[in-house]
C-alpha positions as CSV (number, residue, x, y, z in Angstrom):
1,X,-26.6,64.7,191.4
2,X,-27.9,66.0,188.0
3,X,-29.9,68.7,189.4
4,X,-26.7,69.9,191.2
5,X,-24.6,70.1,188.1
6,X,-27.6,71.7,186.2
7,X,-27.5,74.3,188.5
8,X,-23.7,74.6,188.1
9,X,-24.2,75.0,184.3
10,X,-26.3,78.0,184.7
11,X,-25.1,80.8,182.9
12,X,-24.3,83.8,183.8
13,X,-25.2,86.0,180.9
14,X,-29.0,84.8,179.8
15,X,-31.3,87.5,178.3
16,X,-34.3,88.1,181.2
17,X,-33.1,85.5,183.3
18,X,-33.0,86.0,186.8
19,X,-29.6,84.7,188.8
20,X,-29.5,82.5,192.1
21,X,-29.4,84.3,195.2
22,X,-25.8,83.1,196.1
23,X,-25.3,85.0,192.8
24,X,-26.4,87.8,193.3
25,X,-25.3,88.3,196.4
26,X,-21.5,87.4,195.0
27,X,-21.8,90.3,192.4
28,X,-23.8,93.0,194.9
29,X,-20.2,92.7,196.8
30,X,-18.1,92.6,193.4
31,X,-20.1,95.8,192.7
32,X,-18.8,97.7,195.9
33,X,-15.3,96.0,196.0
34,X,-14.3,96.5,192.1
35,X,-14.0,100.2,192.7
36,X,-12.5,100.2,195.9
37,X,-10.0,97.9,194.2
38,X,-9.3,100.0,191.6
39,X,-8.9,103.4,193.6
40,X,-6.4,101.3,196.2
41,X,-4.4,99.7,192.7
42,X,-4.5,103.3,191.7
43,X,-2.9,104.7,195.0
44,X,-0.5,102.2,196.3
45,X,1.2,100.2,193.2
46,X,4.2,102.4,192.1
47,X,3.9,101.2,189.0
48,X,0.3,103.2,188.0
49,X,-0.4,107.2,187.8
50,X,1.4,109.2,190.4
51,X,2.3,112.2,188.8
52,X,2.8,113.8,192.0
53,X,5.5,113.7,195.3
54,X,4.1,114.0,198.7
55,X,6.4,115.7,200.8
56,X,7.7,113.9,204.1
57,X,10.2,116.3,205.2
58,X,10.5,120.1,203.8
59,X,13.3,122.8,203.4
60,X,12.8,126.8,202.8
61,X,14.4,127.7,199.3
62,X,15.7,131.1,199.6
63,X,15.7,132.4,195.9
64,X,12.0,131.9,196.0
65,X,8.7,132.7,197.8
66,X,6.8,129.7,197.9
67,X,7.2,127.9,201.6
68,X,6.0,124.1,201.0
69,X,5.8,121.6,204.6
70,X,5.1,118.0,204.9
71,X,1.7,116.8,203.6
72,X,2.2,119.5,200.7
73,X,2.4,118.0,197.0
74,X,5.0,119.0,193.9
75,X,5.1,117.5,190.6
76,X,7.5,114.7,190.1
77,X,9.5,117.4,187.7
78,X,9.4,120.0,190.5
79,X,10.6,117.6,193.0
80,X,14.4,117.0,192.2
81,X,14.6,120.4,191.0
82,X,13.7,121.2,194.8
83,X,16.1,119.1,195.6
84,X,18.8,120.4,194.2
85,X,18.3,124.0,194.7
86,X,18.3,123.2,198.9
87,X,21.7,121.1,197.9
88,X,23.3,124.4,196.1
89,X,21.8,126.2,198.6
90,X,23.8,124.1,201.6
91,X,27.0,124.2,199.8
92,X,26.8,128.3,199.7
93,X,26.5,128.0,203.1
94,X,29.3,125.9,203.7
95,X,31.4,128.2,201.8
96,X,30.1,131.1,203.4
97,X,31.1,129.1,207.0
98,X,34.5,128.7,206.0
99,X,34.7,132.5,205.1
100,X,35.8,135.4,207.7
101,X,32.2,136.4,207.8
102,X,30.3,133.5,208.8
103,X,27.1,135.3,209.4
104,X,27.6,137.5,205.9
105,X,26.2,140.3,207.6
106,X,23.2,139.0,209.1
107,X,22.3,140.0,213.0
108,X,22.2,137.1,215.3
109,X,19.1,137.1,216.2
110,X,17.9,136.2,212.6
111,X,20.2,133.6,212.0
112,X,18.3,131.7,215.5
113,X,15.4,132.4,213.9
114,X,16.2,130.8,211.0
115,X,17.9,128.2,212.7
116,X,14.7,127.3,214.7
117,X,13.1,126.7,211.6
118,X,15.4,124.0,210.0
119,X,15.1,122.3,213.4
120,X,11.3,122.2,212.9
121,X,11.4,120.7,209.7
122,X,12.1,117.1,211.3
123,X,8.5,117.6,213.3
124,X,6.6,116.0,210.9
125,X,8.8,112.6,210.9
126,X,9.2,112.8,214.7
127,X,5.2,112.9,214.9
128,X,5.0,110.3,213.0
129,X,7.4,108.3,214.3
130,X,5.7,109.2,217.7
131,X,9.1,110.6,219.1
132,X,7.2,113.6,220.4
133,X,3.4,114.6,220.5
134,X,1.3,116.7,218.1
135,X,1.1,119.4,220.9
136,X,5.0,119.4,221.3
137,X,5.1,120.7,217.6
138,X,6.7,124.1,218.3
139,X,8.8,122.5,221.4
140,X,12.0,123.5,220.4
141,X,13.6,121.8,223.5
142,X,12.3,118.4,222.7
143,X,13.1,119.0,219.2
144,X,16.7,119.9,220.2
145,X,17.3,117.0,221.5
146,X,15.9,114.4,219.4
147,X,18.6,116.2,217.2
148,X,20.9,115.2,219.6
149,X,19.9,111.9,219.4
150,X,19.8,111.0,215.8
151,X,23.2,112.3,215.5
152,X,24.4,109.9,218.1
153,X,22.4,106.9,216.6
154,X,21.0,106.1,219.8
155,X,17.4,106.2,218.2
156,X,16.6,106.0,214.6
157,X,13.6,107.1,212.6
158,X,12.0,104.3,210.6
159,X,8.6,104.6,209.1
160,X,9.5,107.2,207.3
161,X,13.1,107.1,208.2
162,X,16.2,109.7,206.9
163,X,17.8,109.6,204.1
164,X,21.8,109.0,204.3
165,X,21.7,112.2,202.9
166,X,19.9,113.5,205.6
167,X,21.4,111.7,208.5
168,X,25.1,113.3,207.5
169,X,23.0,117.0,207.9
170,X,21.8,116.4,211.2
171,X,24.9,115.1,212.3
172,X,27.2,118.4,210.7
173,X,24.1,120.3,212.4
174,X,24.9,118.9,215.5
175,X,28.6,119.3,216.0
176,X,27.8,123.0,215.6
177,X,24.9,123.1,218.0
178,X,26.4,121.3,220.9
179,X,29.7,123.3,220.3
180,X,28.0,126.1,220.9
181,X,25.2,124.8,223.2
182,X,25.4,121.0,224.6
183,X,22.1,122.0,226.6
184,X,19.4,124.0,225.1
185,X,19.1,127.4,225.8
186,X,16.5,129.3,224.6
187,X,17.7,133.1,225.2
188,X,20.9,131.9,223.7
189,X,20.4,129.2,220.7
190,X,22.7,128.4,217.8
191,X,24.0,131.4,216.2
192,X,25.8,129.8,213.6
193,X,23.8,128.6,210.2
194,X,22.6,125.3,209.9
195,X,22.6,123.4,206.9
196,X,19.0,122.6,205.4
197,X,17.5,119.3,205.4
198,X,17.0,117.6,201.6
199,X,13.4,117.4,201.0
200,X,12.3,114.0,201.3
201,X,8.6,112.1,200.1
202,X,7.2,109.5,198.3
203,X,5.1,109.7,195.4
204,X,1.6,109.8,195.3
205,X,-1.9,110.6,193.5
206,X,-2.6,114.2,193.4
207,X,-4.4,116.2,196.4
208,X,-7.9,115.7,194.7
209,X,-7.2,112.1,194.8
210,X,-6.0,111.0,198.6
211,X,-5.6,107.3,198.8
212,X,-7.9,105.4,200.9
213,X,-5.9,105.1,204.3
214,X,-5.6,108.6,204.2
215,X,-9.2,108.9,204.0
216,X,-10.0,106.6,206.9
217,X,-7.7,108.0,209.2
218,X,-9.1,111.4,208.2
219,X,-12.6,110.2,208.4
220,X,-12.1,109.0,212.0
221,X,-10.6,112.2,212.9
222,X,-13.1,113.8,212.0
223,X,-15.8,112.2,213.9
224,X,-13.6,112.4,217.3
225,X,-13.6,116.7,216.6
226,X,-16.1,117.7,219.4
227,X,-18.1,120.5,219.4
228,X,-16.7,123.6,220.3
229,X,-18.4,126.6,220.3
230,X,-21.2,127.4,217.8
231,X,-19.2,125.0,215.4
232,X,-21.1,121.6,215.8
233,X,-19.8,118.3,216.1
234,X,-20.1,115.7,212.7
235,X,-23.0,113.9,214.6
236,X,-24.6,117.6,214.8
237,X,-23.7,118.3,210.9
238,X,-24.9,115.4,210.2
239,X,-28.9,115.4,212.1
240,X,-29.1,119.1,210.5
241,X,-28.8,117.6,207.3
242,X,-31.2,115.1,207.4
243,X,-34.0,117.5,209.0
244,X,-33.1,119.5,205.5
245,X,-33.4,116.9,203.3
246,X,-36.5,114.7,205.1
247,X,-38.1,118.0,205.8
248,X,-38.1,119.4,202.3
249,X,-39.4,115.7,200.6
250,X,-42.0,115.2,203.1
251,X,-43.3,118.3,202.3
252,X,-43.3,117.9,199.1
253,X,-45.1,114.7,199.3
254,X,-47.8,115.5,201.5
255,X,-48.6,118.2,199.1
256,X,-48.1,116.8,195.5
257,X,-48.6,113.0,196.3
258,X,-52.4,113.6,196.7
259,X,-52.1,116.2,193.8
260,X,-50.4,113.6,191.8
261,X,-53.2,110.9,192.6
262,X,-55.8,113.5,191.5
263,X,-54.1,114.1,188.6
264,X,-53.7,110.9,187.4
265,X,-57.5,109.7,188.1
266,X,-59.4,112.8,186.7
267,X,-58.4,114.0,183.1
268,X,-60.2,117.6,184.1
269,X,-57.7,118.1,186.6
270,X,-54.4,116.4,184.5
271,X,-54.8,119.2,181.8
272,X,-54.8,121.8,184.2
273,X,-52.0,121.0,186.5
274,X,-49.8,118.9,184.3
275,X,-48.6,121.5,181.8
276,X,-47.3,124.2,184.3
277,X,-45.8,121.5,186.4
278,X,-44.2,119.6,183.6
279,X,-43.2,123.8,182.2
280,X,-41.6,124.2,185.8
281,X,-39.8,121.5,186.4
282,X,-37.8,122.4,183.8
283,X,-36.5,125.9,185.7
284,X,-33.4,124.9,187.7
285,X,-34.3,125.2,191.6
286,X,-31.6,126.8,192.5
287,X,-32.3,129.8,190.5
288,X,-34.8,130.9,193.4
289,X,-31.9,130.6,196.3
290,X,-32.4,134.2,196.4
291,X,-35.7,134.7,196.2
292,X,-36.4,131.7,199.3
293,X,-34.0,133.7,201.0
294,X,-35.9,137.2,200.5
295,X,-39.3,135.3,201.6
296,X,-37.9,132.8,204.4
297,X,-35.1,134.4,205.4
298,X,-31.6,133.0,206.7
299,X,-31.6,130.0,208.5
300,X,-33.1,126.5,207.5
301,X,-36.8,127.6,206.5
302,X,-35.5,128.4,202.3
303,X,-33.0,125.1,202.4
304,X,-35.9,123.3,202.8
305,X,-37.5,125.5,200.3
306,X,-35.4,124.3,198.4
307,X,-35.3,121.0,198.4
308,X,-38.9,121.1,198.4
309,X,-38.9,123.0,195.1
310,X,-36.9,120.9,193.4
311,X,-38.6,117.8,194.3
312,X,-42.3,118.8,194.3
313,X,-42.8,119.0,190.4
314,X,-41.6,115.9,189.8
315,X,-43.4,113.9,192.6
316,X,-46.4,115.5,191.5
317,X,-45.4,114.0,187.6
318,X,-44.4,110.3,188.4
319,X,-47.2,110.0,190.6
320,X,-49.9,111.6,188.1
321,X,-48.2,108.8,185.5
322,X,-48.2,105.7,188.0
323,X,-52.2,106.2,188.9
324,X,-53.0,106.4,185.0
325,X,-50.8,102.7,185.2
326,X,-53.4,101.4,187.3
327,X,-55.4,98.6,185.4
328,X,-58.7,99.9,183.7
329,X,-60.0,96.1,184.7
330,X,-59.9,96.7,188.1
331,X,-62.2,100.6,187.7
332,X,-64.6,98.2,185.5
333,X,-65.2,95.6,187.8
334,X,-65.8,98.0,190.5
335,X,-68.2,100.2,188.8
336,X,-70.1,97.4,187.5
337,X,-70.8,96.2,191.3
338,X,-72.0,100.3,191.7
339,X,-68.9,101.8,193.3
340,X,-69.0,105.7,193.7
341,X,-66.9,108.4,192.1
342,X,-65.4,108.7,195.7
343,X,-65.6,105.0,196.2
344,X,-63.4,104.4,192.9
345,X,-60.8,107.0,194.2
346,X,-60.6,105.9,198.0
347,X,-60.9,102.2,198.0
348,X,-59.4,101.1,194.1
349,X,-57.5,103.6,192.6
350,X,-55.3,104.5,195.7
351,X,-55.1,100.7,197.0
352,X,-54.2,100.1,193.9
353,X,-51.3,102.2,193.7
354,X,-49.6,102.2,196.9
355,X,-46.9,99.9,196.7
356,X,-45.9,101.6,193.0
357,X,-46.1,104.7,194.8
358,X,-43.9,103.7,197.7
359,X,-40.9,102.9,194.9
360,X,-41.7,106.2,193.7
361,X,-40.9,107.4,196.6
362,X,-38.0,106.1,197.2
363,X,-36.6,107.3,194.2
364,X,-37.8,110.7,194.6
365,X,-36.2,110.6,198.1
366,X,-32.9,110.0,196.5
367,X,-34.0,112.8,193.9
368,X,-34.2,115.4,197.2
369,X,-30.6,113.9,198.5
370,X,-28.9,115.4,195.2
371,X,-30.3,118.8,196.1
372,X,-28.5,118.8,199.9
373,X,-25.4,120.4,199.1
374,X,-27.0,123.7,197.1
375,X,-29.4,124.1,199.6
376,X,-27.1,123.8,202.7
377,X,-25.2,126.3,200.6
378,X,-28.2,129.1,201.0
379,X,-28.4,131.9,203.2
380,X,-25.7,131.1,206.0
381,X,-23.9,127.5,205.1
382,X,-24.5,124.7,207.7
383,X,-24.2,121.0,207.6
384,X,-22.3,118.8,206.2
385,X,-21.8,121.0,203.2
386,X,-20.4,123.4,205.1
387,X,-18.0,121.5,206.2
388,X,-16.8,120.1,202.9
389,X,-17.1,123.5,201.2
390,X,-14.3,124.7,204.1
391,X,-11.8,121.6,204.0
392,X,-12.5,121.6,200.2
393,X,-11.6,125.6,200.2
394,X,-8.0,124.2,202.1
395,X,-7.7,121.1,199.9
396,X,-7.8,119.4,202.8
397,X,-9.7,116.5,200.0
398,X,-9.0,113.3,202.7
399,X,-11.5,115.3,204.9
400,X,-14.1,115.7,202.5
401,X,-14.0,112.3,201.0
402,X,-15.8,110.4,204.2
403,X,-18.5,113.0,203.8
404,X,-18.9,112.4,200.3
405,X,-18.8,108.7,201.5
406,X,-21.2,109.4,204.4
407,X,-24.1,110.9,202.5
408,X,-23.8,108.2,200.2
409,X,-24.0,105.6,202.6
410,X,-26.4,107.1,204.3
411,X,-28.8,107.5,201.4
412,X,-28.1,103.8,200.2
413,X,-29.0,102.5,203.4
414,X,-32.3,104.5,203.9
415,X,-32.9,103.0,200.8
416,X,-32.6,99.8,201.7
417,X,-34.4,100.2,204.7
418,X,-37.0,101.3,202.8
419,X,-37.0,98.6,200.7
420,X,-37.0,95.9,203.7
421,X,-40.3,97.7,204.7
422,X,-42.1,97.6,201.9
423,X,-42.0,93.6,202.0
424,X,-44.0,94.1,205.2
425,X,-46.2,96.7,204.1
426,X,-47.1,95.3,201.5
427,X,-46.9,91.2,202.1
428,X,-49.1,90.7,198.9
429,X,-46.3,91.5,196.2
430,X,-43.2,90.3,195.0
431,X,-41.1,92.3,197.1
432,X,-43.5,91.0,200.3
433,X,-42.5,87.2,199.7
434,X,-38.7,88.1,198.7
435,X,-38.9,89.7,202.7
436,X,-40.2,87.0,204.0
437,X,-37.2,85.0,203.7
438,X,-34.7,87.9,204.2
439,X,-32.1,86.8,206.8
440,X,-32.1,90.1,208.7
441,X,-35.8,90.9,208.4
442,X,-36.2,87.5,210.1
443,X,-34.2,88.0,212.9
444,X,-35.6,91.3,213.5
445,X,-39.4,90.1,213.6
446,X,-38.6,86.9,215.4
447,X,-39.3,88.1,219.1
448,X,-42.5,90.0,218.0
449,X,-44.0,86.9,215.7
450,X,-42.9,85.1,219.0
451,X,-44.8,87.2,221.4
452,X,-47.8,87.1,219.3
453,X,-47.8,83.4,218.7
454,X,-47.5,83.1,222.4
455,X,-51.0,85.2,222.9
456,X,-52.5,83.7,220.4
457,X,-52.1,80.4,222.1
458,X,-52.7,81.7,225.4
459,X,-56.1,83.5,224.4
460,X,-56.9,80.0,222.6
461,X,-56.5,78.5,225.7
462,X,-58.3,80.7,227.7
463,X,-61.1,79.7,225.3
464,X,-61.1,76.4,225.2
């Protein structure tokens, strides 16, 4: 009972004090949660920033050029003022209705034209509301009728739904459409003006800031996009952008890792690699785009360049500095029972190394993620950058929030992959025995330990 309520009384703040496992494991989640939470505070509670008004339902304004449609943005002090101007605008036109020229000099033909367009404008809301389908868009016919039947009430919109305001237009709209046309014609539609709808939306974080459904229904979208053509499919985007980024690092390990290890053993050869290296890494890699391009030309040969450039100097660094961390007891000792020059290098000094050198790799590997997106960028644009650098060019910003998400994800779980594998790499340290007891390394090595524990004690006895 007192050991239980000691460990209750463990604090949580203690200088160099490691917490419990349940712990840590509690505030690992916090970590990922408390910013979700925030973003979703930040896009959903009306009573936080929203200096902006997502538009649910859109009008043309004639005294001015700009043509906004649903999914658009305006500023909260735009909005009304858009409002308004689409009121004024209706109440001309009534006037100009009641007038002996109806049409104030305007051909027929225009006025269907326009006319077609304010019917559009209820699209949006009629996708949504799944009255009609996304490929039924510029199906005047259907849209003509679900006219027909808001005005009659036999169906109402609900999520988002019309505005009384609104509901009073579409039923004035539709006295003077089935006047004119009780069944849709369309070599001989509505001749006669239509009054506008009154913009409609909801407020909302600006474009740069999409709120976190948006992003996962975006985000699934864009995984069920196919491939069509020479534009590749996400799961396409997304291999070509790991042969870039794996492809540059493991080049540049398997050239400065053992330059690195030389470095780091033989003072001759630290003075004359180090200073250039640590000169160079200094000069921002994407300052020879063009030149990688000149020499390797278009395709994926300079983005790996690239990334190989700006990760070689400083593998070659932090590995030269983690062999000159290896203890000067353990040389001793080995030269004292006659090791070799070669001997010291090949069985202590690297040994002794390799499971710092693994985290250093796994550092470094995140070091060659940050360098994906300029080097996707060279020569002709491909990957995943490509695609955010389009949606992004649109502000299409729900699109290219998964992929920001994505390569994050992707790079912490590779991480902690890695991590997982060092413990059974490398048994013999601290990260070995924290493995051993890891709930999902367990589960994956349970058939093999099984296997070999069952021919071990087979072969045994066989033996016996």
């Amino acid at each position: 009972m007192s050991g239980s309520l000691k460990k209750a009384r463990e604090p949580w703040f203690a200088v160099r004090r490691e917490l419990s496992p349940q712990r840590s494991s509690v505030l690992t989640i916090v970590s990922f949660a408390l910013p979700l939470l925030i973003w979703a505070a930040v896009s959903y509670l009306p009573f936080l920033w929203h200096p902006d008004v997502q538009l649910q339902l859109s009008a043309n304004r004639a005294d001015v050029s700009t043509v906004y449609v649903a999914g658009d943005r305006v500023s909260k002090s735009y909005f009304p003022e858009f409002q308004e101007a689409v009121r004024s605008q209706n109440e001309d036109l009534k006037k100009q209705l009641s007038s002996d020229d109806p049409l104030a000099g305007a051909s027929e033909s225009s006025v269907r034209r326009a006319n077609k367009k304010v019917l559009r404008h209820l699209v949006p809301l009629l996708i949504q509301n799944k009255w009609i389908k996304d490929d039924q868009a510029t199906d005047d016919e259907a849209i003509y009728h679900a006219w027909g039947e808001l005005a009659s009430s036999s169906r109402r919109l609900k999520s988002p739904s019309l505005s009384e305001e609104n509901l009073a237009i579409v039923e004035d709209n539709w006295k003077a459409m089935s006047a004119i046309a009780p069944n849709y014609v369309s070599d001989n539609f509505v001749s006669t003006p239509l009054l506008s709808l009154i913009p409609q939306g909801k407020t909302s974080n600006p474009d740069y800031l999409p709120a976190p459904d948006q992003v996962l229904a975006a985000g699934v979208k864009v995984f069920s996009i196919p491939a069509d053509g020479d534009r590749p499919s996400m799961v396409q985007r997304i291999g070509h952008s790991l042969q870039i980024v794996f492809g540059g690092f493991c080049l540049a390990a398997l050239v400065g890792v053992p330059i690195g290890v030389v470095c780091g053993t033989y003072p001759f050869f630290s003075r004359l690699v180090e200073p250039f290296t640590d000169f160079f890494r200094y000069m921002p890699a994407p300052t020879f785009s063009t030149l990688l391009v000149a020499i390797f030309l278009a395709n994926d040969a300079p983005k790996i360049a690239l990334v190989f450039v700006g990760t070689f100097f400083q593998l070659v660094l932090v590995t030269a500095n983690t062999t000159r961390r290896l203890d000067m007891p353990l040389l001793e000792a080995a030269q004292t029972l006659g090791a070799s020059q070669r001997q010291l290098l090949t069985r202590v000094v690297v040994p002794g190394i390799l499971p710092n050198l693994y985290d250093d790799l796994r550092i470094l590997l995140g070091w060659a993620w940050t360098w994906l997106v300029i080097a996707e960028l060279v020569g002709v644009k491909s990957g995943l950058t490509e695609f955010i650098e389009t949606q992004g060019r649109f502000r299409n910003f729900d699109m290219v929030f998964p992929i920001i998400i994505l390569i994050g994800l992707i790079g912490f779980f590779t991480d902690q992959i890695l991590s997982l594998i060092k413990g059974l790499v490398f048994p013999y340290t601290e990260d070995g025995t924290k493995a051993a007891s890891h709930p999902i390394l367990k589960a994956v090595l349970f058939i093999p330990r099984l296997v070999l524990r069952l021919l071990t004690n087979r072969s045994a006895s066989g033996t016996t």
